[in-house]
C-alpha positions as CSV (number, residue, x, y, z in Angstrom):
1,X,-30.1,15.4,-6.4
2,X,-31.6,13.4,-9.2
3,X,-30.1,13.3,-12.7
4,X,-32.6,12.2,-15.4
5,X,-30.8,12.7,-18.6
6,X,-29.8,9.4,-19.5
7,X,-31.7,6.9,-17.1
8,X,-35.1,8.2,-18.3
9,X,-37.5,5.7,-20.0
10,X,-41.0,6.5,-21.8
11,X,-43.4,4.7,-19.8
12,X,-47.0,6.5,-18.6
13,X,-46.1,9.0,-15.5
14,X,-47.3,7.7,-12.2
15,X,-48.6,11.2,-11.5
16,X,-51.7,10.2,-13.9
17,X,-52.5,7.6,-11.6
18,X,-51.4,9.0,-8.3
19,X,-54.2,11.9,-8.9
20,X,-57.2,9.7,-8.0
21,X,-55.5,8.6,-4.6
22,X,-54.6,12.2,-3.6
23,X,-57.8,13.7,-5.0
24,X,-59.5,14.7,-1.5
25,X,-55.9,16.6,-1.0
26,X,-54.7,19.2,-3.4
27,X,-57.1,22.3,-3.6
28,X,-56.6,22.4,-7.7
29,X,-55.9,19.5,-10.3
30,X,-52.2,19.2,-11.7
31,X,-51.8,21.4,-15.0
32,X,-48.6,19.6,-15.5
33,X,-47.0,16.7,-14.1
34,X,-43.4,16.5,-12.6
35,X,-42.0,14.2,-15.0
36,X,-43.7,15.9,-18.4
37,X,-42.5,19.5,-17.0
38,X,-38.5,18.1,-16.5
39,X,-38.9,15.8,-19.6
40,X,-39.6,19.0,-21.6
41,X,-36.8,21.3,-20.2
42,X,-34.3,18.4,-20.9
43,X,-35.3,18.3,-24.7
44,X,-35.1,22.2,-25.1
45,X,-31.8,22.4,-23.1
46,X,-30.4,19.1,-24.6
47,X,-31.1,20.9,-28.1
48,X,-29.6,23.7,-27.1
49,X,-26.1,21.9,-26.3
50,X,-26.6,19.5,-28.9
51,X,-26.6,22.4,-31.6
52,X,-24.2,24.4,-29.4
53,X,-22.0,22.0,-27.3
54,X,-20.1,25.0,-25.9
55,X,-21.9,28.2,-26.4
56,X,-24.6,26.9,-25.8
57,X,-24.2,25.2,-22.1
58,X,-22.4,28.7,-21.6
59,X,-25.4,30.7,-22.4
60,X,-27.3,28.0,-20.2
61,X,-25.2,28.2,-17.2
62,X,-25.4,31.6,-17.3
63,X,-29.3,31.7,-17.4
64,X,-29.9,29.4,-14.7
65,X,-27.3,31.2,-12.5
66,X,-29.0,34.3,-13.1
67,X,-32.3,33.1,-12.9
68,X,-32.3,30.5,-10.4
69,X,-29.5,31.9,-8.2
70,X,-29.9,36.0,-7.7
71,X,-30.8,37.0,-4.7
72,X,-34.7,37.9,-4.9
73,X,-35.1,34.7,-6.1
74,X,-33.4,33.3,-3.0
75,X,-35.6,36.0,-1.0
76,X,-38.8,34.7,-2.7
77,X,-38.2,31.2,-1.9
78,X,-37.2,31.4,1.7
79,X,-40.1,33.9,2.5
80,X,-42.4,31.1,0.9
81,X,-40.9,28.4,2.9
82,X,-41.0,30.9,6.5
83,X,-45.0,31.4,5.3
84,X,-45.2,27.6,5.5
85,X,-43.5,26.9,8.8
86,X,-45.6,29.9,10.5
87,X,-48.4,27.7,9.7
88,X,-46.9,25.3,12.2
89,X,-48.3,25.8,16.1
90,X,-45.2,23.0,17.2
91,X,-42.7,21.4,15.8
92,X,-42.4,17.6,17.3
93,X,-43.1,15.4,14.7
94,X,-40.8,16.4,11.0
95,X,-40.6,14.2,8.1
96,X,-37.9,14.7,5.7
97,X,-37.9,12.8,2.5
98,X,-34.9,13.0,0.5
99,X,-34.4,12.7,-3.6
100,X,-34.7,9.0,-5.3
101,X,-30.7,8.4,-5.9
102,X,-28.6,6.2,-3.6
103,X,-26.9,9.4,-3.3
104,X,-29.4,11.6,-2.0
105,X,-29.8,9.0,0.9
106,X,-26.6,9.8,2.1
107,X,-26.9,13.7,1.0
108,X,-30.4,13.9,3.2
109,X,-28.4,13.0,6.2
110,X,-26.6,16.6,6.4
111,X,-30.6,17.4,7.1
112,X,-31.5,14.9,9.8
113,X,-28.2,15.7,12.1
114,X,-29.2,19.1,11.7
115,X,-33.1,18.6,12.7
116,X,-31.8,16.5,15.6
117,X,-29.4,19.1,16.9
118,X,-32.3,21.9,16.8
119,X,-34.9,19.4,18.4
120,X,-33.4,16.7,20.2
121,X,-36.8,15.4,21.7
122,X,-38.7,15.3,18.4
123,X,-40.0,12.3,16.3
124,X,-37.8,12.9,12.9
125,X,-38.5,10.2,10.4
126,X,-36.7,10.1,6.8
127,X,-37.6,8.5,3.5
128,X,-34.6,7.2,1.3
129,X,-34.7,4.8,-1.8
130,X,-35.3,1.2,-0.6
131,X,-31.7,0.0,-2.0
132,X,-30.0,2.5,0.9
133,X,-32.2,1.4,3.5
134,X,-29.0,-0.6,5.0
135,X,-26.7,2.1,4.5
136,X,-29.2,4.7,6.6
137,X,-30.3,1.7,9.1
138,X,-28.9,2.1,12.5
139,X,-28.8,6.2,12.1
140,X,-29.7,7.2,16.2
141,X,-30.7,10.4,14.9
142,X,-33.5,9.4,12.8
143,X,-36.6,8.0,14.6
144,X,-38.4,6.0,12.0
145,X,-36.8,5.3,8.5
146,X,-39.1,4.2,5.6
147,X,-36.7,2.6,2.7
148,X,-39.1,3.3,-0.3
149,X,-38.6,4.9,-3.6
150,X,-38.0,2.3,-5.9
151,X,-38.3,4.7,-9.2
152,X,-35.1,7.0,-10.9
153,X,-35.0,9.2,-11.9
154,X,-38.9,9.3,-11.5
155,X,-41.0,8.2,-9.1
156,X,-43.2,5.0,-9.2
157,X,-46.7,5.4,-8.9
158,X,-45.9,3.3,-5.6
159,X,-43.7,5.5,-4.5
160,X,-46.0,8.4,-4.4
161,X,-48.9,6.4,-3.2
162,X,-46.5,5.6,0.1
163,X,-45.5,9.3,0.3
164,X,-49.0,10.3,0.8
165,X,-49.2,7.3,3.2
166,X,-46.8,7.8,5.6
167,X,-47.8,11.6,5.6
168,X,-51.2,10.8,6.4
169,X,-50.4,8.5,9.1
170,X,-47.6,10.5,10.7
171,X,-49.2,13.7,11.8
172,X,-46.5,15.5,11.0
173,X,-45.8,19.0,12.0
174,X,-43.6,20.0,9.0
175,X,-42.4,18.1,6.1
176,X,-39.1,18.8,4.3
177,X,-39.0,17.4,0.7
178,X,-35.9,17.4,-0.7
179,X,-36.8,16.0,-4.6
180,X,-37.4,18.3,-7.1
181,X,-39.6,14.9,-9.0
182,X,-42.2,14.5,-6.1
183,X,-44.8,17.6,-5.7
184,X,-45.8,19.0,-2.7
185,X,-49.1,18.5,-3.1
186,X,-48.1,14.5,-2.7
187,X,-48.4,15.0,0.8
188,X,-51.6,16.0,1.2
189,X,-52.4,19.4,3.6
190,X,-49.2,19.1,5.8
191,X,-46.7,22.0,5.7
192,X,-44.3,21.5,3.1
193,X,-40.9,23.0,2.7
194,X,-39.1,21.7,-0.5
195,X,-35.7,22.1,-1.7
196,X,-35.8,25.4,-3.6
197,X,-34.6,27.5,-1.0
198,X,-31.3,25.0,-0.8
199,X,-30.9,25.0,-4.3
200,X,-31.4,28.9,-5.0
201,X,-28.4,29.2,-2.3
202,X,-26.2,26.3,-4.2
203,X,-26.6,27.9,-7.7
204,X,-26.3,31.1,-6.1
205,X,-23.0,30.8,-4.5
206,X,-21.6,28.8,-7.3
207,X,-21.4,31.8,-8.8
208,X,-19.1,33.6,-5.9
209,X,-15.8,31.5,-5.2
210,X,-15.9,33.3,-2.3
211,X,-19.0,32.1,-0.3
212,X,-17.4,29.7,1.3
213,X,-18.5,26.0,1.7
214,X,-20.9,24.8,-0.8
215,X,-20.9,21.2,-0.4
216,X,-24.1,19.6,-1.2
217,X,-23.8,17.6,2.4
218,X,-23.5,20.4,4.2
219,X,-25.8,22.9,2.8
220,X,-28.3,20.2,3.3
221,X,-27.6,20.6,7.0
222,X,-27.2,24.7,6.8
223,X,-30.4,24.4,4.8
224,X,-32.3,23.5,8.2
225,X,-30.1,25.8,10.3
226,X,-31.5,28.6,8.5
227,X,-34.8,27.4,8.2
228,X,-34.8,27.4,12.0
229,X,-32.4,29.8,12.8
230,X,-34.3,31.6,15.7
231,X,-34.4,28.4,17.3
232,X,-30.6,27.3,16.7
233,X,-28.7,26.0,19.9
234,X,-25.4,28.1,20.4
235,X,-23.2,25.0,19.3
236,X,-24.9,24.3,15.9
237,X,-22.5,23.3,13.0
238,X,-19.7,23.5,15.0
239,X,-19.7,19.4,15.5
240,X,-20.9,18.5,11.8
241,X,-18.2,17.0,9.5
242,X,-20.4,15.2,7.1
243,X,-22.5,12.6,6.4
244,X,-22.6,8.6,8.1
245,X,-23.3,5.3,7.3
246,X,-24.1,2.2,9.3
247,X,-23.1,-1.2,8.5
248,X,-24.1,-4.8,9.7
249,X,-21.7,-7.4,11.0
250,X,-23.0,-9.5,8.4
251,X,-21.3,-6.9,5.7
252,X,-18.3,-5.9,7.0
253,X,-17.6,-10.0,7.6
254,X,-18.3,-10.3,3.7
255,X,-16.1,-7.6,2.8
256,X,-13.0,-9.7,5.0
257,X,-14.3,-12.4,3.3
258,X,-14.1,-10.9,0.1
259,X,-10.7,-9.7,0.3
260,X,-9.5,-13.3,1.7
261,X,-10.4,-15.5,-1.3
262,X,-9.4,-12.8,-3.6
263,X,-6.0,-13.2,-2.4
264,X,-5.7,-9.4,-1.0
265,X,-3.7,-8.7,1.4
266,X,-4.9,-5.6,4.0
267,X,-0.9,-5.1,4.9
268,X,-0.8,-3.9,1.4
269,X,-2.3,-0.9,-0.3
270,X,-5.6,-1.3,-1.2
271,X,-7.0,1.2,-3.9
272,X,-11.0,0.9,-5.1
273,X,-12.1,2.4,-8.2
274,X,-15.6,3.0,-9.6
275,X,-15.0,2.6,-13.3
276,X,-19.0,3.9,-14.1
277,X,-21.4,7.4,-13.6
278,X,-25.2,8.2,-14.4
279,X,-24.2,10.0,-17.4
280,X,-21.5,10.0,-19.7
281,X,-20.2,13.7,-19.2
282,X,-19.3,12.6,-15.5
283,X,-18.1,9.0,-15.9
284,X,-14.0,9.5,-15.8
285,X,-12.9,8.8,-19.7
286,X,-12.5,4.9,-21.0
287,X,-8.4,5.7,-21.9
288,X,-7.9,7.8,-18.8
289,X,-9.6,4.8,-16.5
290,X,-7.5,2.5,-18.4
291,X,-4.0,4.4,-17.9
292,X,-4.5,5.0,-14.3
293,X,-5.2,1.2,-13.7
294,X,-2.1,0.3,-15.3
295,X,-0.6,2.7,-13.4
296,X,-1.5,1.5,-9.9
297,X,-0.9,-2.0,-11.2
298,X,2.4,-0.9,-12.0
299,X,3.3,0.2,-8.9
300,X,1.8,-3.3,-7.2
301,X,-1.1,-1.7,-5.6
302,X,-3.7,-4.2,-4.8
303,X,-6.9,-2.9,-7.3
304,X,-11.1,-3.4,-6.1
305,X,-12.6,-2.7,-9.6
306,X,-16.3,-2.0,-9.2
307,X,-18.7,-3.1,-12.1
308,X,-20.7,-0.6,-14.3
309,X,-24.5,-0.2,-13.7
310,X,-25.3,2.2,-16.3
311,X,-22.5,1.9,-18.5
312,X,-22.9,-2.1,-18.3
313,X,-19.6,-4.7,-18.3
314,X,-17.5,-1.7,-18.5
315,X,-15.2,-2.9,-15.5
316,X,-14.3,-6.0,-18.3
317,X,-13.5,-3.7,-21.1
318,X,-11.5,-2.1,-19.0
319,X,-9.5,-5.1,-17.3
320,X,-8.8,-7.2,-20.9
321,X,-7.9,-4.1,-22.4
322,X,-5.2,-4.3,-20.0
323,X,-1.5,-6.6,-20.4
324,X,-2.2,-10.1,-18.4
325,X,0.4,-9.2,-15.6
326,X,-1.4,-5.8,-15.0
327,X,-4.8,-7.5,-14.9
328,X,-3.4,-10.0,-12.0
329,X,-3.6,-6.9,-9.9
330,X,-7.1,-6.2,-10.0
331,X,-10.0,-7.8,-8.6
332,X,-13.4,-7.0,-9.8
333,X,-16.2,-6.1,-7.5
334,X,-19.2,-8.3,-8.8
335,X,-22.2,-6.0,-9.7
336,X,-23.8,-8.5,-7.4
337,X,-23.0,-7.2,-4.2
338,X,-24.7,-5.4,-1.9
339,X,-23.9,-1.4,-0.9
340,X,-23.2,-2.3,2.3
341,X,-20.6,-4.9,1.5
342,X,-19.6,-2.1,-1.1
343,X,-19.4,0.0,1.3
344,X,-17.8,-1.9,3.9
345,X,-15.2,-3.0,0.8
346,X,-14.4,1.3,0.8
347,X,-13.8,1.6,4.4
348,X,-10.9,-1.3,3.9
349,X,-9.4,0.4,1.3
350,X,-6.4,3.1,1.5
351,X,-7.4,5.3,-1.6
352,X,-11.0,5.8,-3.2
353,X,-11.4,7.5,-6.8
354,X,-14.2,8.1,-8.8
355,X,-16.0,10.6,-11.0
356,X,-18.9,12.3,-9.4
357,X,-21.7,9.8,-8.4
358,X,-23.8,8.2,-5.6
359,X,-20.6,6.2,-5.0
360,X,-18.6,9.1,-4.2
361,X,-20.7,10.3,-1.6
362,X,-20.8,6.5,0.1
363,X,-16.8,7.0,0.3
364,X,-16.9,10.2,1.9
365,X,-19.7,9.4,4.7
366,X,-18.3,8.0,8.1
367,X,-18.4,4.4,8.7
368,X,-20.0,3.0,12.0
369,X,-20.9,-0.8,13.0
370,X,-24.6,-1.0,13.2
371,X,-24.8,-2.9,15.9
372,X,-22.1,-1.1,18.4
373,X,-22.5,2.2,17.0
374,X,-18.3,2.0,16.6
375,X,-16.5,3.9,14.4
376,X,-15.2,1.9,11.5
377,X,-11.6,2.7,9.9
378,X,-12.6,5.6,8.3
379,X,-9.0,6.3,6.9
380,X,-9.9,6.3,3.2
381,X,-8.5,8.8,0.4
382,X,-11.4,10.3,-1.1
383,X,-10.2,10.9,-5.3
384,X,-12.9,12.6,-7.2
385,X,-12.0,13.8,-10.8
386,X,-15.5,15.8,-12.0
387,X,-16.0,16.0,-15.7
388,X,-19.9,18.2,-16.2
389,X,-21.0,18.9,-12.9
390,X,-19.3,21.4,-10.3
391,X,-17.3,20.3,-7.7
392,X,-17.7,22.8,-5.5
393,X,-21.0,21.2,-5.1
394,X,-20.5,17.7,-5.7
395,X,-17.1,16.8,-4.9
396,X,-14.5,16.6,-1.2
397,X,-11.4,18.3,-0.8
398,X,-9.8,18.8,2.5
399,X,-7.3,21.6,1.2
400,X,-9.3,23.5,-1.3
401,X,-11.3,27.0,0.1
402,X,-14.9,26.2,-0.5
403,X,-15.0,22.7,-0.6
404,X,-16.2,20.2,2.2
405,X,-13.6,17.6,3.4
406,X,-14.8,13.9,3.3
407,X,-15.6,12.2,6.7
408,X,-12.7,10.7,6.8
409,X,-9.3,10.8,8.7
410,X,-7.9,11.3,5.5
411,X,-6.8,13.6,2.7
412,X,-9.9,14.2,-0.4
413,X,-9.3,16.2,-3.1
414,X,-11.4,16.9,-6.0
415,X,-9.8,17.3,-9.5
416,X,-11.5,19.3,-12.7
417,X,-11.3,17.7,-15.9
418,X,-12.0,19.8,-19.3
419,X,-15.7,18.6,-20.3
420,X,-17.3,19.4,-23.8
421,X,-20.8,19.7,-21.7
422,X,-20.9,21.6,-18.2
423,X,-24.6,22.3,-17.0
424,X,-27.4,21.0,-15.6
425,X,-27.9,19.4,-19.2
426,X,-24.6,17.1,-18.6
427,X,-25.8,15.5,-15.8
């Protein structure tokens, strides 16, 4: 889901000029746009754990797991979203339009293989950002796919105008909107269901070690299983192990490539590491990142540094703070290159490790060729070491209870770090 803290930038919110073009669709004006109401709670709950780093994202986590996750408010929402699909007369045509991260692309798909497996004759389309359109290309499950958003951790006024386009166009019989940033008014008089209901059951069983899995992959799948479960086929969710991606020929030759003028050898071990995070409470530490590369360098691993986006040129702080013979071990990743040659890069390497990202999610999802539909390596460790978010949610581990295992043949595990900030304000 979208994380606004630190990539938000003052600019006038598209909703102001996305009201003319929806006008002749919502029955009432906006009182409040999206992007005013989650700018405001971000500067009372940033205040609150700016005054109070640790009482006060205590007394915060607290509150939202009380108010957000007890069980009439998990009631409330999922008798609102059953009012909605009773407005339905059939379902054939379902749009589901995930958040505006790279890593919600990859999250949404827990929702599509679920929509297919409950109606394998319907039209399911899917909106993604534009950027993951080739990760999410070649998906046989999803009928039409509209690469779009362009806007994080807000939406573009284009954005929105191309929501309400495609939901005008497509006839559709239900829409599921998964961002919390795009109203559900955006789509005009289609039947909505948004991502409350998923999220009331993710804060909610945060709260109970005991619930069971509460990956954010696959409650995005068990979010449409209960949605429709009167309609559920007797072998749902026994197949699903996670999300997939699907790469062209053209990136996993570049990858090869890649690896052949670098000078690294695939007989060897191969361990990637992404260095940078959206926000500094869930990057991995500077000293930590910088011991554990001299660590693998020590022990001759073959190192794919990838480059920072938010936290710009970090990967060369980190390499030249480094001794010249470890730094001959690692090879940086340009911040050039593309996420499928990214991910292709992942799916030749043995080990994985990040903090919790988009990233993270890309090196859990399965790997298939695009154009055969073939299963790829898929034999990466997935390392996740979690700093202000909750792992539970966010993170793979195939041997801890409650956690989701990457799609992988390979071990994940998900490690907790001690964090100053842990709440929805960290992130």
């Amino acid at each position: 889901m979208g994380r606004p803290r630190e990539q938000e930038r003052s600019r006038v919110s598209p909703y102001r000029g996305f009201r003319s073009y929806v006008k002749g669709h919502q029955k009432e004006p906006f009182q409040m746009d999206k992007e005013t109401q989650f700018k405001k709670i971000f500067q009372f709950t940033s205040l609150v754990t700016d005054v109070f780093p640790r009482h006060g994202s205590r007394l915060l986590d607290v509150a939202v797991r009380y108010l957000l996750g007890n069980i009439l408010v998990l009631k409330t929402v999922e008798h609102q979203a059953r009012k909605q699909l009773a407005k339905a007369k059939r379902i054939n045509r379902i749009l589901i339009a995930a958040d505006l991260n790279i890593g919600d692309a990859i999250i949404g798909q827990g929702a599509v293989a679920a929509a297919r497996e409950i109606f394998p004759s319907a039209t399911i389309d899917c909106v993604v950002k534009k950027s993951a359109g080739d990760l999410i290309e070649g998906n046989p499950e999803i009928s039409t796919l509209y690469p779009l958003y362009e806007g994080a951790p807000f939406p573009e006024e284009s954005d929105l105008a191309g929501l309400a386009r495609i939901a005008d166009g497509g006839n559709y019989d239900i829409v599921i909107n998964f961002s919390p940033m795009v109203d559900d008014r955006t789509f005009g008089q289609k039947n909505v269901v948004n991502y409350s209901m998923m999220a009331a059951e993710l804060i909610r069983n945060e709260s109970h070690p005991n619930s069971g899995v509460n990956n954010v992959v696959y409650q995005s799948y068990n979010f449409i299983g209960t949605l429709f479960r009167d309609r559920l086929p007797q072998s749902f969710g026994r197949g699903f192990k996670g999300a997939g991606v699907y790469l062209s020929d053209e990136a996993i030759s570049a990858a090869n490539d890649f690896l052949l003028v670098a000078g690294v050898s695939q007989d060897d071990p191969i361990v990637m590491v992404n260095p940078d995070a959206s926000a500094r409470f869930t990057r991995m530490p500077f000293d930590f990142q910088r011991r554990l590369l001299r660590k693998l360098a020590e022990r001759g691993y073959s190192v794919l540094l990838g480059s920072g986006h938010v936290e710009k040129f970090i990967e060369h702080e980190l390499l030249y703070s480094l001794s010249p013979e470890h730094r001959r071990k690692i090879t940086i990743i340009p911040a050039s290159t593309s996420l499928d040659v990214y991910a292709a890069l992942i799916d030749l390497s043995d080990v994985f490790i990040s903090g919790d990202t988009g990233p993270l999610h890309l090196a859990a999802a399965r790997k298939f060729a695009r154009s055969s539909g073939r299963s790829l390596r898929n034999i990466t460790a997935v390392l996740s070491i979690f700093g202000g978010t909750p792992s539970r949610i966010y993170g793979y581990d195939s041997k801890a209870p409650g956690f989701f295992p990457a799609n992988q043949e390979a071990p994940s595990r998900a490690f907790v770090a001690e964090a100053q900030c842990r709440n929805i304000t960290c992130i």
